[in-house]
C-alpha positions as CSV (number, residue, x, y, z in Angstrom):
1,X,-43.0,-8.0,2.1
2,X,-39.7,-9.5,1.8
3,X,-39.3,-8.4,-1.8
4,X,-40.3,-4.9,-0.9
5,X,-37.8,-4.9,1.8
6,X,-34.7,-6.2,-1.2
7,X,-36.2,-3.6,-3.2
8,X,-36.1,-0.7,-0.8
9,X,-32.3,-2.2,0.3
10,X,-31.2,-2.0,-3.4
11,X,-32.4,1.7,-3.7
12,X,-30.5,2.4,-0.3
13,X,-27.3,0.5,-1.6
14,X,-27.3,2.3,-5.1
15,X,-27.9,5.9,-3.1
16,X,-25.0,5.1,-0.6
17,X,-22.6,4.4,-3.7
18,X,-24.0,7.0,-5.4
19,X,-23.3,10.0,-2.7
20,X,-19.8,8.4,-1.7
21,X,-18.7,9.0,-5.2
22,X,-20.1,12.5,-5.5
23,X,-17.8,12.7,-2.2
24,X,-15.0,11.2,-3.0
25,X,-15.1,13.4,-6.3
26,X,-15.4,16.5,-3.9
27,X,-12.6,15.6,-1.6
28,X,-10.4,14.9,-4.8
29,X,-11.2,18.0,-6.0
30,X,-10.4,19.8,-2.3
31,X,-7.4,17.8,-2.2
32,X,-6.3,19.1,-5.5
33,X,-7.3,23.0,-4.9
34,X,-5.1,22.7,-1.6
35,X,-2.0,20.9,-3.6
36,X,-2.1,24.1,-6.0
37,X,-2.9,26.6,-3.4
38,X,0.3,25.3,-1.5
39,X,2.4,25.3,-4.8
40,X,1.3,28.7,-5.3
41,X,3.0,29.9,-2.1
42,X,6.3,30.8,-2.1
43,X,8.0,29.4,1.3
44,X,6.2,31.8,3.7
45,X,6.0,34.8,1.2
46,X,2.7,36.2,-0.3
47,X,3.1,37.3,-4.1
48,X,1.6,40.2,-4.9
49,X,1.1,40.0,-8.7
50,X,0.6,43.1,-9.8
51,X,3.9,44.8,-9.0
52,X,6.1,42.0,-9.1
53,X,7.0,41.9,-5.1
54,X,6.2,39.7,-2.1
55,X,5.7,40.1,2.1
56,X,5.4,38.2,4.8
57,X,4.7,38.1,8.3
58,X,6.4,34.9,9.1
59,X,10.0,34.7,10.8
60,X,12.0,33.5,7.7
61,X,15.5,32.9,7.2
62,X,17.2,34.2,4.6
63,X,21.1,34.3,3.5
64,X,21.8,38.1,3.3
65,X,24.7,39.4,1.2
66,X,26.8,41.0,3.9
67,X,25.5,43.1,6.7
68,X,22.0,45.1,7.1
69,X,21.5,48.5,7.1
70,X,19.5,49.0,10.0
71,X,17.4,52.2,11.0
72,X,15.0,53.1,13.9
73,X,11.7,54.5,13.3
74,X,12.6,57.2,16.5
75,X,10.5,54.7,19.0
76,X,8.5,52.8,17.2
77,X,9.9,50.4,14.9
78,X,13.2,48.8,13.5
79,X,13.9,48.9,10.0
80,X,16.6,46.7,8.2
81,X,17.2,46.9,4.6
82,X,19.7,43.8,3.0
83,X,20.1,42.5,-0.2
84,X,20.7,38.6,-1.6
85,X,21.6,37.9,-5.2
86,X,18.3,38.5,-6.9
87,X,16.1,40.1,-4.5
88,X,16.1,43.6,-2.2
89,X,14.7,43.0,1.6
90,X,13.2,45.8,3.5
91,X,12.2,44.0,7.4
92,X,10.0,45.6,9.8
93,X,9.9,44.8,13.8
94,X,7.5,46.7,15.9
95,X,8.8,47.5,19.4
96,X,7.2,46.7,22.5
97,X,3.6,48.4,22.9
98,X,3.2,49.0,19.2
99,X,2.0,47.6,15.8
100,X,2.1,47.9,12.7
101,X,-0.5,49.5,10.6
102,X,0.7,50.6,6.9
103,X,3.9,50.4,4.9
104,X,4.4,52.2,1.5
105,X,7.6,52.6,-0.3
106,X,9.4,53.0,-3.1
107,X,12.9,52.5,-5.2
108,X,14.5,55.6,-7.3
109,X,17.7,55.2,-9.0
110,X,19.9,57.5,-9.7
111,X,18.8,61.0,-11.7
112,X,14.9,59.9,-10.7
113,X,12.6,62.6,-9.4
114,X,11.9,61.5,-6.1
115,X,8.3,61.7,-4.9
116,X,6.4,61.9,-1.4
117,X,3.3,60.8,-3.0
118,X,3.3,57.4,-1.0
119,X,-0.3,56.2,-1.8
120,X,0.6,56.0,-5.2
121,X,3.7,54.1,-4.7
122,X,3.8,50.8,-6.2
123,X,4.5,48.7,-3.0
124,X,2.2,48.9,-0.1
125,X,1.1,46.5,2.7
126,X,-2.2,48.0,5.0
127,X,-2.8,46.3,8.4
128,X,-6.2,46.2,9.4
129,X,-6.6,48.0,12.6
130,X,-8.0,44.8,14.6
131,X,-4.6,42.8,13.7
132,X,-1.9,42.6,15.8
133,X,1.1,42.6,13.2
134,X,4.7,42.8,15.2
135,X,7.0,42.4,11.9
136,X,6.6,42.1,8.7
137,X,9.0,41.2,5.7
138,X,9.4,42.7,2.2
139,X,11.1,41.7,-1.3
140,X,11.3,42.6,-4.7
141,X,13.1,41.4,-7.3
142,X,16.1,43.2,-8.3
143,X,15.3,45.6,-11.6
144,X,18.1,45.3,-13.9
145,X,17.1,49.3,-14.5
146,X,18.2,50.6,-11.0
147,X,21.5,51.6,-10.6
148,X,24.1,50.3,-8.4
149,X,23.3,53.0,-5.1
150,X,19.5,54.1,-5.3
151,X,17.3,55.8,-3.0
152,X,14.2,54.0,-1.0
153,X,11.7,56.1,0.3
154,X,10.1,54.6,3.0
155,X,6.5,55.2,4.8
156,X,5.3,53.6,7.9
157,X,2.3,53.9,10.2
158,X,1.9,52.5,14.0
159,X,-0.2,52.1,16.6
160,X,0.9,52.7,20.2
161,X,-1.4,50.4,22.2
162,X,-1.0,52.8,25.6
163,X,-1.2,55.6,24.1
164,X,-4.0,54.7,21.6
165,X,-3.0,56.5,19.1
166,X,-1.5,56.8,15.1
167,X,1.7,57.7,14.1
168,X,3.4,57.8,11.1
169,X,7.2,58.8,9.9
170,X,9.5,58.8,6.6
171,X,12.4,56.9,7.5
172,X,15.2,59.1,7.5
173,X,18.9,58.6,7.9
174,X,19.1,60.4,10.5
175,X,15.4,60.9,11.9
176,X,16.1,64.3,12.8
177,X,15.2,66.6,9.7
178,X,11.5,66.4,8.0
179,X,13.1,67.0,4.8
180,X,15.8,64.4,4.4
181,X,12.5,61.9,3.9
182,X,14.7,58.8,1.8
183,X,17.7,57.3,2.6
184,X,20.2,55.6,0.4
185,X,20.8,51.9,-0.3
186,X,23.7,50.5,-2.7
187,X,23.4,47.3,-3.7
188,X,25.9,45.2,-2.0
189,X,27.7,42.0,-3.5
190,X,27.6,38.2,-1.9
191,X,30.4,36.9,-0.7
192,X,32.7,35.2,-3.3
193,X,33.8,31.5,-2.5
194,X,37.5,32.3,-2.2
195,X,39.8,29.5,-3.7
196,X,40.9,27.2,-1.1
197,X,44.5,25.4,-0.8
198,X,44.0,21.6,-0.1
199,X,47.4,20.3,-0.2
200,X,50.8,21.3,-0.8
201,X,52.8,19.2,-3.4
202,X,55.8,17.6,-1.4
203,X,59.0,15.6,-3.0
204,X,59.9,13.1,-0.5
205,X,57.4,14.4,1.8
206,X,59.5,17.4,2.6
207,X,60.3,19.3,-0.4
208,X,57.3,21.7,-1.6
209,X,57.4,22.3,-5.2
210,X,53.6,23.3,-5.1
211,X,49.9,23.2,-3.8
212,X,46.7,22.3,-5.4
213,X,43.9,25.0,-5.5
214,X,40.4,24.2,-5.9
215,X,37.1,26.9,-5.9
216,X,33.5,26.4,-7.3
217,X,30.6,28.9,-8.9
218,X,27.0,28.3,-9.3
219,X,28.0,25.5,-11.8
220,X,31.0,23.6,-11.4
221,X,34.4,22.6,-9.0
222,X,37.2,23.5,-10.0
223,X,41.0,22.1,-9.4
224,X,44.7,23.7,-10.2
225,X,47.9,22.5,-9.4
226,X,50.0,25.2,-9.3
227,X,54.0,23.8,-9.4
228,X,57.0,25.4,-9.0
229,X,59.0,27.0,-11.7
230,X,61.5,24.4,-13.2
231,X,59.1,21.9,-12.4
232,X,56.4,19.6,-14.4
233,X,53.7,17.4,-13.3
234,X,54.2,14.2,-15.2
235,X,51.3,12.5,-14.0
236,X,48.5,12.5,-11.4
237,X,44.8,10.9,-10.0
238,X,42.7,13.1,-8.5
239,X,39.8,11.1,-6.8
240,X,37.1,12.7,-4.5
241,X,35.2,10.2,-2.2
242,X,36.9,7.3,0.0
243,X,40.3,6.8,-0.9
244,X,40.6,3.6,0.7
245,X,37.6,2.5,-1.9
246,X,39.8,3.7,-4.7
247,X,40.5,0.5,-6.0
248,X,38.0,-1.6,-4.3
249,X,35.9,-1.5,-7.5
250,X,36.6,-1.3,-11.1
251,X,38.0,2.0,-11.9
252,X,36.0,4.5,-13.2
253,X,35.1,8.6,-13.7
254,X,31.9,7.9,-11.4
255,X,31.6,4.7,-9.9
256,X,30.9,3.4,-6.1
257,X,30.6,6.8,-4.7
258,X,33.7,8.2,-6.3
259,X,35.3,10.8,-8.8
260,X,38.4,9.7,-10.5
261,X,40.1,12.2,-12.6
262,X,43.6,12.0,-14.6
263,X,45.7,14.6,-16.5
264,X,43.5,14.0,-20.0
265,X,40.6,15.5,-17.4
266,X,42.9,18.7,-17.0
267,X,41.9,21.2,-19.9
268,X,44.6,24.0,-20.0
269,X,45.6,22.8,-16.7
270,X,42.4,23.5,-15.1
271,X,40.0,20.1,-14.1
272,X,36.1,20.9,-14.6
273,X,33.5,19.1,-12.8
274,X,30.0,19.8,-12.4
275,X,28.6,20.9,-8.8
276,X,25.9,17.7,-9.9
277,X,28.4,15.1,-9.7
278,X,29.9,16.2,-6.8
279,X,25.9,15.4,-5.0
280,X,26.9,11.2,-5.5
281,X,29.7,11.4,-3.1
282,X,29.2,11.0,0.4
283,X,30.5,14.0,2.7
284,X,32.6,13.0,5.8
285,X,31.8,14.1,9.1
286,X,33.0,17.7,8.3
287,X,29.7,18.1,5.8
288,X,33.4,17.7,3.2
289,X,34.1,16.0,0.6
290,X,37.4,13.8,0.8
291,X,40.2,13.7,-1.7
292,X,42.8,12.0,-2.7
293,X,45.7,13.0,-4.8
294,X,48.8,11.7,-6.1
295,X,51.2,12.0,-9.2
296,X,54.9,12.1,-10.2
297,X,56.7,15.8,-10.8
298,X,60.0,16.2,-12.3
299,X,62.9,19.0,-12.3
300,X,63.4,20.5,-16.4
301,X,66.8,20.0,-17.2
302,X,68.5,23.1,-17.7
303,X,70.7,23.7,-21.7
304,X,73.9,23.1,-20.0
305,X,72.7,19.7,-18.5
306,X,71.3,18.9,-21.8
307,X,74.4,19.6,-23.5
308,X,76.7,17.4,-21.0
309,X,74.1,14.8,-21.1
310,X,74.7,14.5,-17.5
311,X,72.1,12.3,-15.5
312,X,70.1,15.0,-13.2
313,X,68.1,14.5,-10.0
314,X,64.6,16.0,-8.6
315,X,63.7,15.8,-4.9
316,X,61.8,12.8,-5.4
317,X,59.6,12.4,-8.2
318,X,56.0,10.6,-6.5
319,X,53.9,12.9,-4.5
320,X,50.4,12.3,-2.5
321,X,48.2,14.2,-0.4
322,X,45.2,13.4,1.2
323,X,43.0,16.3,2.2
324,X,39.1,17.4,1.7
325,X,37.0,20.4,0.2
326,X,34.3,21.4,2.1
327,X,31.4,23.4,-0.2
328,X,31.3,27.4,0.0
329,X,28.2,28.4,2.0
């Protein structure tokens, strides 16, 4: 009996071990499907594949280039369209008592025969009629094909929960005329990180013979020193981080949590550094990055002071500033 009952126990043990592997394989392979489902999304946006756009009915926040176009659908609805760098935004809201049902639209540049033939347009979003969909958000990528001002012709349908009924509208510009059924949209530009003075060049702390001009683009920081006419930077450091680390460590282009940069860095008087280096240094308290700059200028002596060989004097040769650059946004 007792060797029926090890028997029977091994069976048991070999089927336990046997099913928990099958499960573990099964969650593994749950656990991977979920991994790719969730790289498949796109933040909170929903790709639709076959014309290249997206939507969403998630409160997302986006950086807009400049302000929104922004149109009422007479009672129903607001509609905002706004652009970033590489994509064209088209947002929904419902207002209160209604929902949204159905959007259709579609982009024609310029010289395009425009069309009211909105079930045939390429981007559509349908609601079903049980849903209760308040807003909804739109993009698609910019087509190198459209020209700079287009026109969006836009289709919605909503449903006004008190008075239980379907309505749907083109937006207009001006919601008053049935024929005016598109409106136009031109494509509007970010804003440009303007160049920033971080310091003016002072002699003697009180004579300024020039500033130092820094500005960045989707690559690399960039630093001038512009000097006064008659005058010529002999020499300079340009360090970004800590200043009072500068020389608590061997000195170095990047070492301890620092930048330091001399006139061989400046190509055509212009210093180069990639936005990637700039990620080692700690910001200070401003979300900037501190700097630390110092050099010797001189004054060009004139032809006549060349020919006398008279001994001339600049306002103070050293120079040093110590300032910060905080990031465009």
């Amino acid at each position: 009996m007792k060797c029926n009952f090890n028997y029977v126990w091994s069976i048991a043990i070999l089927f336990i071990a046997f099913t928990s592997c099958e499960s573990n394989e099964e969650i593994e392979e749950i656990a991977q499907e979920a991994v790719t489902l969730k790289s498949a999304q796109v933040d909170h946006w929903t790709y639709m594949a076959e014309d290249n756009w997206y939507y969403s009915v998630d409160k997302i926040d986006i950086n807009y280039c400049d302000a929104a176009d922004t149109y009422p659908f007479f009672d129903a609805a607001q509609a905002s369209i706004k652009n970033d760098e590489d994509f064209l935004y088209i947002d929904l809201q419902a207002n209160e008592g209604w929902k949204l049902r159905l959007l259709s639209f579609n982009i024609f540049s310029d010289g395009e025969e425009l069309s009211r033939d909105y079930e045939n347009f390429p981007y559509q979003m349908e609601f079903s009629r049980e849903s209760d969909t308040k807003q909804a958000k739109f993009k698609v990528p910019f087509n190198g094909e459209w020209s700079n001002c287009f026109k969006v012709n836009i289709k919605i349908e909503a449903y006004n929960e008190e008075l239980k009924k379907w309505q749907s509208w083109w937006l207009t510009s001006d919601n008053l005329s049935g024929y005016n059924y598109y409106l136009d949209y031109c494509w509007k530009d970010c804003k440009v990180c303007e160049p920033q003075n971080i310091g003016d060049i002072k002699a003697y702390r009180k004579y300024d013979l020039g500033d130092i001009i820094v500005w960045e683009d989707e690559e690399n920081f960039y630093v001038k020193y512009n000097v006064e006419e008659s005058y010529e930077l002999k020499s300079t450091i340009f360090y970004i981080g800590d200043y009072k680390k500068l020389y608590s460590s061997k000195r170095g282009r990047c070492n301890h949590n620092k930048l330091v940069f001399s006139m061989k860095d400046f190509d055509n008087g212009v210093l180069t550094v990639p936005l990637a280096e700039l990620e080692t240094i700690k910001k200070n308290t401003n979300g900037c990055y501190p700097i630390f700059a110092y050099g010797s200028i001189s004054k060009e002596k004139s032809d006549e002071e060349k020919k006398c060989r008279r001994r001339y004097r600049s306002y103070g040769q050293r120079w040093w500033i110590s300032s910060q650059y905080c990031p465009c946004d």
